[in-house]
C-alpha positions in Angstrom: 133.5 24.5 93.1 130.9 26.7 91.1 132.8 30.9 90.0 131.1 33.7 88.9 130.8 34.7 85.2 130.0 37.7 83.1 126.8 36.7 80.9 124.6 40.1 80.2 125.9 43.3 79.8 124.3 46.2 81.2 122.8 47.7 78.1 121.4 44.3 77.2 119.3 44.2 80.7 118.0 48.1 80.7 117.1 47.2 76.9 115.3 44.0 77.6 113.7 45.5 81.0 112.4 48.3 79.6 111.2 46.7 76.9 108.9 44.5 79.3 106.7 47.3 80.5 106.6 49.1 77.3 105.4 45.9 75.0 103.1 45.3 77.8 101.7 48.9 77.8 101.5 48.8 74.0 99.7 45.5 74.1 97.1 47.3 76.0 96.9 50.1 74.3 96.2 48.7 71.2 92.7 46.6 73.2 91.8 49.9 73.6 91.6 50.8 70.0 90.3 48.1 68.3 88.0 47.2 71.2 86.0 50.2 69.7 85.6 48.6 66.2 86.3 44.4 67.0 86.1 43.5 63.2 88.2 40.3 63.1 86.8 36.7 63.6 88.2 33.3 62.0 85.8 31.0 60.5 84.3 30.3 56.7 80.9 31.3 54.6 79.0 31.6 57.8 80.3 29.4 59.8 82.2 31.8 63.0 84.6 29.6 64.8 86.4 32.4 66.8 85.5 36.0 67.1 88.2 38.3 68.9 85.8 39.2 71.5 82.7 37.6 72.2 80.1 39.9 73.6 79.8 37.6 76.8 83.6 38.9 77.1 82.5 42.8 77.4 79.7 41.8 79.7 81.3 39.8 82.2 84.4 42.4 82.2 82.2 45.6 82.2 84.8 47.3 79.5 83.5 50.3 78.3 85.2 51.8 74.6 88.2 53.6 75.4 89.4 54.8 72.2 91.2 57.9 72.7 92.3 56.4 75.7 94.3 53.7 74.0 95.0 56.0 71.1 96.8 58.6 73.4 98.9 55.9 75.2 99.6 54.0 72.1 100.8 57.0 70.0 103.0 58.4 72.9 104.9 54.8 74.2 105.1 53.6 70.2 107.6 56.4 70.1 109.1 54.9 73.3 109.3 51.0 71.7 110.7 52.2 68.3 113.7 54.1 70.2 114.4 51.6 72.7 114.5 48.7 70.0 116.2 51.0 67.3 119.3 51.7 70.3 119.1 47.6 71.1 119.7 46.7 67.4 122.4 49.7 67.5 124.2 47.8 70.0 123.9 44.4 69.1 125.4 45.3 65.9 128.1 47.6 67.5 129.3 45.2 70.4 129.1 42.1 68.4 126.5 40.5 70.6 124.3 39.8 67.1 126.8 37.0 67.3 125.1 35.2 69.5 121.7 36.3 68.6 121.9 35.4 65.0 120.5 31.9 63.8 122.8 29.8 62.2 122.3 26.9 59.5 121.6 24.5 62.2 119.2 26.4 64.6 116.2 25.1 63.4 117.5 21.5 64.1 118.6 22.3 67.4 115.7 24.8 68.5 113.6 21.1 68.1 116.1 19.0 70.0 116.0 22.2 72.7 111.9 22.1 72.7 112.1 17.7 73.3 114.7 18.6 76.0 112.0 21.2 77.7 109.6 18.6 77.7 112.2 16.0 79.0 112.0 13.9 75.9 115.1 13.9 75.0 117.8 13.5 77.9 121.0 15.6 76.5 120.3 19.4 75.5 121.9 20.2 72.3 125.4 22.4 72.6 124.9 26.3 73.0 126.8 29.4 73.2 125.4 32.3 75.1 121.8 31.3 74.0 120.3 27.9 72.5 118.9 27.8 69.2 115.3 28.3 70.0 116.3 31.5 72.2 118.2 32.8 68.7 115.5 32.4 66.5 112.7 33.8 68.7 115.1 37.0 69.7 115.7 37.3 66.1 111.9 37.0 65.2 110.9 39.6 67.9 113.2 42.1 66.3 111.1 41.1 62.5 108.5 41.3 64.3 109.1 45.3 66.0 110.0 45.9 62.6 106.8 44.8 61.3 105.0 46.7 64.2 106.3 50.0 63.2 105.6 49.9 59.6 102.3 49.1 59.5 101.5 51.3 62.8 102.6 54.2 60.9 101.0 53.1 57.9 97.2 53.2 59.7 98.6 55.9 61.7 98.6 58.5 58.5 97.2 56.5 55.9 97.2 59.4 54.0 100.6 61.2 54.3 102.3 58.1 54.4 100.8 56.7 51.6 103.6 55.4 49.8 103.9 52.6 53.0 100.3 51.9 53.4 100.5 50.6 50.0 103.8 49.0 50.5 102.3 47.3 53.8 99.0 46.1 51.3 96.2 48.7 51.8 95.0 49.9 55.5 93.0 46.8 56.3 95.6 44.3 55.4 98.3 46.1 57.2 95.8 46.4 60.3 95.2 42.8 60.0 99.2 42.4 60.1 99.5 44.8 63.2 96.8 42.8 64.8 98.3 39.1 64.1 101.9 40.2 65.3 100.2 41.6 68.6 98.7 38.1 69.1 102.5 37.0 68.6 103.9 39.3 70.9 101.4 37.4 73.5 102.7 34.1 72.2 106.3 34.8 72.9 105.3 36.4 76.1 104.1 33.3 77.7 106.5 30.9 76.0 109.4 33.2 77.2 108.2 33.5 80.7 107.7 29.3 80.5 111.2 28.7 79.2 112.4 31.3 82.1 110.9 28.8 84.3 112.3 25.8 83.0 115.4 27.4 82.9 115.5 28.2 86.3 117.0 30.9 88.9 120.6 31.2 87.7 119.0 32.4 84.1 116.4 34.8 85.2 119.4 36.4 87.8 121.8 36.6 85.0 119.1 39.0 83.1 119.0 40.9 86.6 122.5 41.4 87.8 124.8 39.9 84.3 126.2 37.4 85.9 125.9 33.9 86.3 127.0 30.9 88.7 128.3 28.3 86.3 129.7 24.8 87.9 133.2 23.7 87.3 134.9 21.0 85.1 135.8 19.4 88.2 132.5 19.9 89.4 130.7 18.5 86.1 132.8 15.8 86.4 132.3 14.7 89.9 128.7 14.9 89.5 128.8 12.7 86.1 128.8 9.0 87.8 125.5 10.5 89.6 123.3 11.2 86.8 124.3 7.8 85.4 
């Protein structure tokens, strides 16, 4: 017999939905600006070994500069992640759900045993709560990470008012090169959350959707244990 459970509260989904769109509109955005002045490339002396874009990317793709385009939406939805994200942290901290979010001494361990499991390595997933490891320490790093955002946003926003930060965040090109490295991360997580959405299954991505859950029964488990042997 399988029952119903509570998993997700409500302000948990609207946070985490509206978040989607928002990070993704952001994302965006920011192509926009720094399509118009593509500085950064990774290689050494003269040797280029990645250039973020290639010419051959604008010609296929037709893009035209957009910068006060991308600046308009980027300035007006940064105000829109920073409030959603501040409220999120708000709650977590006020319900107690940073409880399950936070990392503890043996995360790292298990986030690795989670990743072999994934990949059907290892047979037995490690022991979770309401997340596994690897889900705590990538929610915690996305918070670090919107945290980063904002500082160093604002501190190329008004380099000049805001002084004091730009400094604090390194001068304006190093805090631009910081904004642009945690985009690329936002992309990272993107993809490896919607992978480990998919491996695990419907039952997850409906509990993100509804709150609830269909979890199986100890009698159930049990049953089913001589089959999996």
């Amino acid at each position: 017999m399988k029952k119903i459970v509570k998993k997700h509260p409500l302000a948990i989904r609207w946070f985490h939905w509206i978040n989607f769109p928002v990070l993704a509109i952001m994302i965006w955005s920011g192509l926009l600006i720094y399509w118009a002045n593509d500085v950064y490339k990774i290689g050494f002396g003269s040797t280029l070994l990645l250039k973020f874009f290639p010419n051959s990317f604008y010609d296929a793709l037709h893009i035209s500069f957009h910068l006060a385009e991308g600046m308009a939406y980027h300035f007006v939805f940064m105000w829109l992640f920073f409030i959603n994200g501040f409220l999120y942290v708000l709650y977590t901290i006020l319900s107690g759900e940073w409880k399950y979010l936070l990392p503890g001494k043996n995360s790292f361990k298990e986030a690795w045993q989670v990743l072999l499991h994934d990949l059907h390595i290892r047979k037995m997933a490690p022991p979770q709560n309401k997340y596994n490891a690897a889900q705590q320490i990538a929610y915690s790093a996305i918070i670090i990470m919107g945290l980063g955002s904002i500082l160093t946003g604002l501190a190329i926003y008004k380099p000049t008012q805001l002084g004091w930060l730009c400094t604090l965040m390194g001068g304006y090109k190093f805090a631009r090169i910081i904004h642009f490295a945690l985009t690329i991360g936002y992309v990272l997580f993107f993809v490896i959350h919607v992978i480990q959405v998919m491996f695990a299954g419907w039952n997850n991505f409906r509990a993100m959707v509804t709150g609830f859950e269909v979890v199986k029964t100890k009698e159930e488990s049990a049953a089913e244990e001589p089959i999996n042997k």
